[in-house]
Each structure stands twice: as C-alpha cells, then as structure tokens.
C-alpha positions in Angstrom: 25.6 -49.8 -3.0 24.8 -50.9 0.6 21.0 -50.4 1.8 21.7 -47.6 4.0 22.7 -45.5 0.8 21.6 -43.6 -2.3 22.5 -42.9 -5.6 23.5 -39.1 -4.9 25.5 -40.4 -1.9 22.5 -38.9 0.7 21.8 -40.6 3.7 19.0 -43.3 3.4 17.2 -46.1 5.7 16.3 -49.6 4.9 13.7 -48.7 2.7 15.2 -46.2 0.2 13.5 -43.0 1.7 15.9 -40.6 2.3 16.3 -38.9 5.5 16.3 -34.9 5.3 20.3 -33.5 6.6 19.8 -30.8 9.4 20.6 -27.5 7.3 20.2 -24.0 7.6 16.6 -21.9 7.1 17.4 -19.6 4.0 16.4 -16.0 5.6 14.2 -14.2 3.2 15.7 -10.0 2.1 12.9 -7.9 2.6 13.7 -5.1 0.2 11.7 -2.3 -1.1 8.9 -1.7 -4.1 9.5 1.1 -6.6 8.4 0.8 -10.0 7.4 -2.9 -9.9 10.6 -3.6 -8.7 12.4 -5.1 -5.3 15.4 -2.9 -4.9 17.5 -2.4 -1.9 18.2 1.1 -0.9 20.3 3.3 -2.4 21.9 4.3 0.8 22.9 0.4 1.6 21.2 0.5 5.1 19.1 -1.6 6.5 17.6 -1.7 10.1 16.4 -5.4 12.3 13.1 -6.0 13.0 12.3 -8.3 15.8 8.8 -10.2 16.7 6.8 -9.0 19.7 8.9 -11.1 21.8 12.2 -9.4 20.8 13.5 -12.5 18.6 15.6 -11.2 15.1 13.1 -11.6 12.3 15.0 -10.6 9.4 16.5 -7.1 8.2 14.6 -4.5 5.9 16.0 -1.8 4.1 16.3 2.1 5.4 14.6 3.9 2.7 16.6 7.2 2.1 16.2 10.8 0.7 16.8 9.2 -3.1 14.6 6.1 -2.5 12.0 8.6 -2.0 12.4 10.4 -4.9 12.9 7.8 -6.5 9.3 6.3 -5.7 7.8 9.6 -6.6 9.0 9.3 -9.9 7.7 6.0 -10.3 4.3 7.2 -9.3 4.4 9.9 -11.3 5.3 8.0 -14.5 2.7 5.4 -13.7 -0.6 8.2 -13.1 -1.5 8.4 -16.4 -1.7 5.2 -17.7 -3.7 4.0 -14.6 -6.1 6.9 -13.8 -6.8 6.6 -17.6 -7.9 3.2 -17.0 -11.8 2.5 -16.6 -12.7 2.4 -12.8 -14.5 -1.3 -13.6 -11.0 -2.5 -14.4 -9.3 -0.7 -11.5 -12.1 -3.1 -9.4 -11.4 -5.7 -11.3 -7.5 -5.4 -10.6 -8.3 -5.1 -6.7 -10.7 -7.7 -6.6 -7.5 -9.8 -8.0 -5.4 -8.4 -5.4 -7.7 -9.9 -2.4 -7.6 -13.0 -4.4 -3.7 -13.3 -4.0 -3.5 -12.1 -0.9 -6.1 -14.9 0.3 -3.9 -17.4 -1.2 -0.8 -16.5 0.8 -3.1 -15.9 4.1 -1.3 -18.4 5.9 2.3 -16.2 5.6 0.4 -12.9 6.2 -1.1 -15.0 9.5 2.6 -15.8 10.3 3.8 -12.3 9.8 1.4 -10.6 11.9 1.3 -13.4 15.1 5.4 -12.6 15.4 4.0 -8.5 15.2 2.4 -9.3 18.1 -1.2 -8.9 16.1 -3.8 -11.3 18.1 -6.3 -13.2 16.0 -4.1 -13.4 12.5 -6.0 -15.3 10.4 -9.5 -13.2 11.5 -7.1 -9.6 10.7 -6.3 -11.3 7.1 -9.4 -12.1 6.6 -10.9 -8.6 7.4 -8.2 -7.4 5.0 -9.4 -9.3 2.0 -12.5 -8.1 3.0 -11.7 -4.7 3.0 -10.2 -4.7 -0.7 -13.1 -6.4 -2.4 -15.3 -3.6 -0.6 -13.1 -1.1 -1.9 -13.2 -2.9 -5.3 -17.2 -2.8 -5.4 -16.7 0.8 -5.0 -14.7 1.5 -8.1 -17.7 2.4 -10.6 -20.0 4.1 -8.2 -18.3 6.5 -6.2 -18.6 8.9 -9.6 -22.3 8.8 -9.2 -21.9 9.3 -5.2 -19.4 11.9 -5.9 -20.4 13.9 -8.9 -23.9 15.6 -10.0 -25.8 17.3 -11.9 -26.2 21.1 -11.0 -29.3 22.9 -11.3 -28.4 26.4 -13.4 -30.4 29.4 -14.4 -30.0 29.3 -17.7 -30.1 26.8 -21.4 -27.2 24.5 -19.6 -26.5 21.1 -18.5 -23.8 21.6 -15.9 -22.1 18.6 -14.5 -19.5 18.2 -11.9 -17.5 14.3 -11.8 -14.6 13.8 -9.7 -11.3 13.3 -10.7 -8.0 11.7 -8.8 -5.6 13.5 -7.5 -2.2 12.5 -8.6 0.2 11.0 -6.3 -0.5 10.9 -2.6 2.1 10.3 -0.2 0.5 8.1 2.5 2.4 6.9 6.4 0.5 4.1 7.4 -0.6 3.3 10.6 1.2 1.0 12.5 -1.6 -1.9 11.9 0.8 -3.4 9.5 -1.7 -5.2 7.6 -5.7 -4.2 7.8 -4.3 -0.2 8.1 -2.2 -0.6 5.7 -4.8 -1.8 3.3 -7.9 0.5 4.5 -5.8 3.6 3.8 -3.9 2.4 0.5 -6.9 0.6 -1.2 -9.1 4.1 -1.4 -6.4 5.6 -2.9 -5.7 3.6 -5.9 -9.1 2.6 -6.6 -10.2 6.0 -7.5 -7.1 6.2 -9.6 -4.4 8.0 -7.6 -1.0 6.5 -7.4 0.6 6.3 -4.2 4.2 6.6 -2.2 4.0 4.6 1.0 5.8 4.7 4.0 5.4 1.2 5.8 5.1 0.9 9.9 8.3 1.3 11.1 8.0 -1.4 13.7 6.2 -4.1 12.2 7.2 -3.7 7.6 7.3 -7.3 7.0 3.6 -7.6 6.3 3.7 -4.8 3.8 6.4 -6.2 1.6 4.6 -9.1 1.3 1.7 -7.3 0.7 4.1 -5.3 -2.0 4.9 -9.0 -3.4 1.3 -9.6 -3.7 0.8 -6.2 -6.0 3.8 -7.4 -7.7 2.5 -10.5 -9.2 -1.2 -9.3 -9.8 -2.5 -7.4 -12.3 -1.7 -3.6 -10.8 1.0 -2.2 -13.1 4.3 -0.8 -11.8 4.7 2.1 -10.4 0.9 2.4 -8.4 1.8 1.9 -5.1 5.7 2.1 -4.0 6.2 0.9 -0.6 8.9 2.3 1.0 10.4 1.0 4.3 12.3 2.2 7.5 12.2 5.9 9.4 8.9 7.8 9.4 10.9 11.0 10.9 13.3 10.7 7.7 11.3 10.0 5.0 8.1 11.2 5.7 9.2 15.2 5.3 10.9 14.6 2.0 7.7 13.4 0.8 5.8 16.6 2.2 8.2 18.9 0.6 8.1 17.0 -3.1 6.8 19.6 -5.3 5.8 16.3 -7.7 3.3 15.3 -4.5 0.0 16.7 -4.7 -1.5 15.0 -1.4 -0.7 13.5 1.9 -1.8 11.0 3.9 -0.4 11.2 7.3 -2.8 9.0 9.1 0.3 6.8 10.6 2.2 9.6 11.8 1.6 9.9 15.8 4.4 12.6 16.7 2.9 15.8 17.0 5.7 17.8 15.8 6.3 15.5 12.9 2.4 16.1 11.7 3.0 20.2 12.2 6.1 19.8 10.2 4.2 18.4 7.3 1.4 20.2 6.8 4.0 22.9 6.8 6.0 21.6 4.1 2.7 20.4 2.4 1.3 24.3 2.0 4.0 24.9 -0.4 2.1 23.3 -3.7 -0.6 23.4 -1.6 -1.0 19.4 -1.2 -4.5 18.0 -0.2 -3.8 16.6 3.4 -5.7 14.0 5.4 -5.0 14.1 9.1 -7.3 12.6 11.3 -6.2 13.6 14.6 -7.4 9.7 16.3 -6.5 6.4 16.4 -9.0 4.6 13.9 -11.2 1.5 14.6 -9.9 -0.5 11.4 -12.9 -2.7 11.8 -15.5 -0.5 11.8 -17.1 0.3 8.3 -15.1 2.9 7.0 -18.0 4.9 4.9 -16.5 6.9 1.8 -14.2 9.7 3.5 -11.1 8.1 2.6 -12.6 7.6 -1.3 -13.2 11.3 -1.7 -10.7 12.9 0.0 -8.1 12.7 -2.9 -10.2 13.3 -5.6 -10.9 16.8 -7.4 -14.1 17.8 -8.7 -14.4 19.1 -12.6 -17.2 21.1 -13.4 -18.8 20.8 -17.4 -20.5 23.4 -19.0 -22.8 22.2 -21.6 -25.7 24.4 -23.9 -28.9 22.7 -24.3 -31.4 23.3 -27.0 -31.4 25.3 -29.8 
C-alpha cells in the first residue's frame, strides 16, 4: 500500500489521517407525534418550510382529518393513567423535560435563528425556564386552587380541582417559548393535550416532541400535530372526545368564531385571549386553572 492510501481504500495524506470525501448532508423527516410515536400523515402530504430568508429547510407533514382523530384517541387513552399520577411526579417528569431540552439547546438555537427568532439561545433559555416554573407549580396549585368552605351546619366541605381531560391547544406562532408557556400548564395539572404546531415555523416543536419522546412523559400526553391551522383546528373543535380548547395561536377572526361555535356543542371549556401575549412576562396562574374543574366534598363532622 502506497502512503497516500488506506486500508478501506479512503483517501489519505502522508501521515495516515484520512481526509473526509465531499458528500451529501442527510436531511432530517420532520414527521408528527401521536402516541409516542413519529408517524407521517395518513394523507401522505407534506408542505416546505423555509427559514426567514426563504431558503428550503426541510418538509413536514400536513396533518389531516384522521391524524387528528387519531391524536385524540391517543390523548384520550393516555388521561387516566397520567392525571392518576401524583402532581410531585408530574413536576418531576417536567423538570426532566427542561433538563433534555437544555441539552439539545444548541439545535433548538439553530432552529429558531433560521425562524427568523432573534436572540436564540436567550429564547431557549427562557423556555427551560418556563418549564421548571411550571414544574414547581405541580403540588401547589391544589392548595391555590381548592378550599375549604365555610357551611352552616356539622360539615367539612372541601372543593380541590380536577383536570379537564383533553384540551385541544393552536399554539402561537412563537415556535418555541409559546409553544411551551401554553403546553406546559396543561399537562402539569394533568390534562392531556392535542397540539396544533405554528404553521410557519413547526420545526422547533418536533424537536421539542423528540425531546417528550425520550423523557419520562408517557405516550400519548401531548400529540403534536403539524401543518394547516384552518384544517385541523375545526376538527378538533367539533371532537365530541375534546372537552377544552386552547385557541390562543389562532389569529383569523372567523376561524376563532367558528370554533367557539363548534366548541358549544359538548360544551368545551375555551381559552381565547383576544391579544398577542408577552411570552416573557411572568405568566401568573391563568393558564394553570383554566382547564381544571372544581369537585366539591361533603363531609359530617362529629358525632
């Protein structure tokens, strides 16, 4: 063998190192999250996605009718085990999910610079943020939440929140701090959740989904759906396997009337609120209460 050469026929130099051939970048297949798994649509669509400067990024999949349902199902089949769980081990479970989302902070940073999002790395780290201060929230929002009422009569009556079910929820079109601030309130008081990802900018919330994937959140809590808001988002509204609806991301006017509409059927809970949020501002507890249900106790005391 001359010196230029190596044993598995690469290209070398004088010294043995061998010198990297010029190849081709392997394009990742973003892909949706139902169940805990990564499947493409049903439908076989998919739509481009292009950075802030109009560059290709990739291709993600067009959610469809039956990708919706599908998630629902998913959601559904997943509520009991996790709103059984204790709410220090649904904290726990977040608190893991910052930790793995501050590992990969460096892709999240790259995802959100081609979105166009300025100051990356400060945005990821506002969003690891957020979920450990949803996380802390976990066991306490029962005390802020419930009471003990006052009764005229030999009672103890006590009223403790409850979650939901599953809550539909269009996320705002931050792809990545918004996302988190409206899905981490859900699950932490143990909802489970169909999400409909920004249409413009979903690459950040599959890896987000990839993150959930490998952490300790079982399958079937959050299902992140990608592609058309106008499609999906009234299929979700009109499930009568819903029971509430986030529609926080949805900016047509029309599209939110439509909705709420659908929504009165099983009469859904719905959050709508109406203005463009601050995702940096402390977010206070509205989002943890407004998908819970109070249950009133009725207990005699004494004799």
């Amino acid at each position: 063998m001359g010196a230029g050469g190596t044993a598995d026929g690469q290209a070398g130099d004088g010294d043995g190192a061998v010198r990297t051939p010029d190849r081709l970048a392997v394009r990742k297949t973003y892909k949706l999250y139902i169940g805990g798994a990564f499947p493409r649509s049903e439908s076989g669509r998919s739509y481009p996605v292009a950075s802030s400067s109009g560059d290709f990024l990739a291709n993600a999949s067009r959610a469809s009718r039956k990708d919706a349902r599908d998630a629902v199902s998913a959601a559904r089949k997943a509520f009991g085990g996790w709103s059984g769980a204790t709410a220090y081990n649904r904290g726990q479970i977040l608190y893991r999910v910052a930790e793995m989302l501050e590992g990969r902070r460096a892709q999240f940073a790259a995802e959100l610079a081609d979105a166009g999002t300025s100051g990356a790395g400060a945005v990821v780290d506002a969003a690891v943020d957020r979920l450990v201060w949803y996380a802390g929230w976990s066991d306490k929002i029962a005390a802020v939440a419930g009471s003990s009422n006052p009764v005229a009569g030999p009672y103890f009556n006590i009223s403790t929140p409850e979650p939901t079910g599953v809550v539909a929820v269009v996320a705002p079109g931050d792809p990545l701090l918004g996302l988190v601030s409206v899905l981490a309130p859900v699950i932490v008081t143990g909802n489970t959740c169909v999400v409909i990802a920004s249409e413009r900018a979903p690459l950040p919330s599959i890896t987000l989904a990839e993150v959930l994937a490998t952490s300790d959140l079982p399958g079937g809590v959050v299902n992140v759906l990608t592609g058309s808001v106008a499609e999906i988002a009234p299929w979700l509204a009109a499930h009568m396997d819903v029971n509430a609806l986030d529609l926080t991301g949805v900016t047509d006017e029309a599209l939110a009337v439509a909705c709420e509409e659908a929504a009165a059927e099983n009469l859904k809970r719905v959050l709508r609120p109406g203005v463009t949020a601050d995702w940096y501002a402390d977010p206070g507890t509205r989002r943890l209460t407004a998908f819970l249900e109070t249950k009133t106790v009725w207990h005699p005391t004494g004799v």
